[in-house]
Phi, psi and omega in degrees: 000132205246191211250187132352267218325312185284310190322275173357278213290336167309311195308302182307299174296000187265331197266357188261327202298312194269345155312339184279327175287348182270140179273154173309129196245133193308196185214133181293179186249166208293119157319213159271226173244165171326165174231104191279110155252343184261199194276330183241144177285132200240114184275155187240163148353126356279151190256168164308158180243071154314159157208121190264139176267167195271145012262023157091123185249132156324306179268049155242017190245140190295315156232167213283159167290164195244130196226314202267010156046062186306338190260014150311094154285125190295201172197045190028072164227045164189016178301151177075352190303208168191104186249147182232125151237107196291145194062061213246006174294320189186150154074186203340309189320315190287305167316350249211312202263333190272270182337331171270353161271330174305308182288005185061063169259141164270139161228149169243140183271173160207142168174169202311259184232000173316040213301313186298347181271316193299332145259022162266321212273312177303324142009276198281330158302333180248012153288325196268018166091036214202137137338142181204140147265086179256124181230121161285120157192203177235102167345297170348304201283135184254325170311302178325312179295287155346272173334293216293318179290335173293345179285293165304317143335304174287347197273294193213064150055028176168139168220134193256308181180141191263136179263139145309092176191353156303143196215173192224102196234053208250128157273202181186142182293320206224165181281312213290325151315320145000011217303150139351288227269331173282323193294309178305320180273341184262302199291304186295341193275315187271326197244353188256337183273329183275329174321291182290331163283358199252351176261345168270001157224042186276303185325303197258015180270123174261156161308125194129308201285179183233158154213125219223133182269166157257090202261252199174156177305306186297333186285344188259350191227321200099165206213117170256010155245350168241059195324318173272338184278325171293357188264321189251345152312334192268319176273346157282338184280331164280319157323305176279341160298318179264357167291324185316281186309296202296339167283332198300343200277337164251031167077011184261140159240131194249116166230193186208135200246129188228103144344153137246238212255145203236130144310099179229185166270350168325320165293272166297350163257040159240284188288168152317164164287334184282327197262342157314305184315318200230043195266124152115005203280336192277006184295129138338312142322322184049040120193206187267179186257152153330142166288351205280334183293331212249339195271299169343335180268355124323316150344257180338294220286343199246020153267144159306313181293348180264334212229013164316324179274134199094112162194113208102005146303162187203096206248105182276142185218070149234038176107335209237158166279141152095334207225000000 
């Protein structure tokens, strides 16, 4: 049977194969300076120049992601709920999840073997006066999904809406570089993990609830370096239009928020440390966005009072004009 633990140490190894293939890449030259629009200064490009082993910890990255979006005051537009957020450990999820505590929502994180981000995110929810769950397992797994959402439901009388969002992220130079075994593991993992959650809490969704994906930048444009993971951000992305339409009529609404590149572990446990470094610098922005930048807009999509009329959407937040 296989575990986390195996889930994990599979990921680490697809990921040492293609570090061996990559070559040192020149190092670009410095741009312009970051682009500040909100109230808080948001660091740019150059980042630390990391490399996170897989499937990647929050607290291990120098510097931390800005998750808790302090000038959010909530206002109960998720009061009493109960929301599951998949990757709910760190880097969106965890920002995801404290704005949905804020708004007086109970959250369950589901995530991999990340114990240690997972009893920080939990913390920072029952710092906002809120409920925390944290259940370890694998999306993959469909029996998992099914226990774990049925954990939550018994635990506490109710589920209003679900995030998507645990991912699987290796690039590769070439189609060739591709194994099965990488191909498989990004697709079940990103497009078989929303599938199996969204069909194990379908039961416990009332009129009213929401489920909101986590699709990408890649699924709308494409990746020539992460072919499979833009293959399966472009089928989440499909995903949330026709779960819409097949839901709507019972009052459920799926929509999808698709990122360009967010500081997260997602990231440094993929590029090198020199493509870390200027990671997020080809942005309008000339970097990357904040989880804190990206969360509100979860906000929006799982309350009913902002976003009822909204469902089938695929809501870009990335960094670019136009896109």
């Amino acid at each position: 049977m296989t575990t986390q633990d195996d889930v994990a140490a599979k990921q680490r190894a697809i990921q040492s194969r293609q570090d061996q293939h990559d070559a040192d890449q020149p190092p670009r030259a410095p741009g312009k300076e970051a682009v500040q629009t909100g109230l808080a200064r948001q660091p740019g490009p150059p980042l630390p120049a990391q490399h996170l082993s897989k499937p990647g910890h929050e607290a291990d990255m120098e510097l931390k992601p800005r998750f808790m979006a302090e000038q959010y005051q909530g206002s109960a537009k998720l009061q009493g709920q109960v929301a599951i957020v998949t990757g709910g450990d760190s880097g969106i999820g965890r920002a995801v999840a404290v704005l949905f505590a804020r708004e007086g929502a109970d959250v369950a994180l589901f995530y991999l073997n990340e114990h240690d981000d997972a009893a920080e995110t939990q913390r920072c929810i029952e710092a906002e006066g809120r409920r925390c769950l944290t259940v370890s397992g694998d999306v993959k797994d469909m029996a998992f999904c099914q226990v774990a959402v049925d954990k939550v439901v018994a635990q506490w009388g109710r589920l209003d809406v679900l995030v998507n969002n645990a991912a699987f992220q290796e690039h590769a130079g070439s189609l060739l570089d591709l194994t099965e075994e990488r191909f498989d593991e990004t697709m079940r993992t990103n497009v078989y993990g929303y599938f199996h959650m969204a069909k194990a809490a379908l039961p416990h969704l009332r009129r009213g609830a929401a489920i909101i994906n986590t699709g990408s930048v890649t699924g709308l444009e494409g990746s020539k370096h992460l072919l499979d993971y833009s293959t399966t951000k472009g089928a989440i992305h499909a995903f949330t239009m026709s779960l819409a339409a097949n839901l709507l009529d019972q009052g459920i609404r799926v929509n999808a928020v698709a990122p360009g590149p967010v500081w997260t572990p997602l990231n440094p446990a993929d590029q090198s440390p020199e493509q870390i470094a200027k990671f997020g610098a080809d942005t309008a922005y000339r970097r990357p966005a904040q989880p804190e930048e990206i969360s509100p807009a979860y906000v929006f999509l799982a309350a009913s009072v902002c976003s009822s009329y909204i469902t089938g959407i695929v809501l870009p937040i990335t960094g670019s004009i136009g896109e």
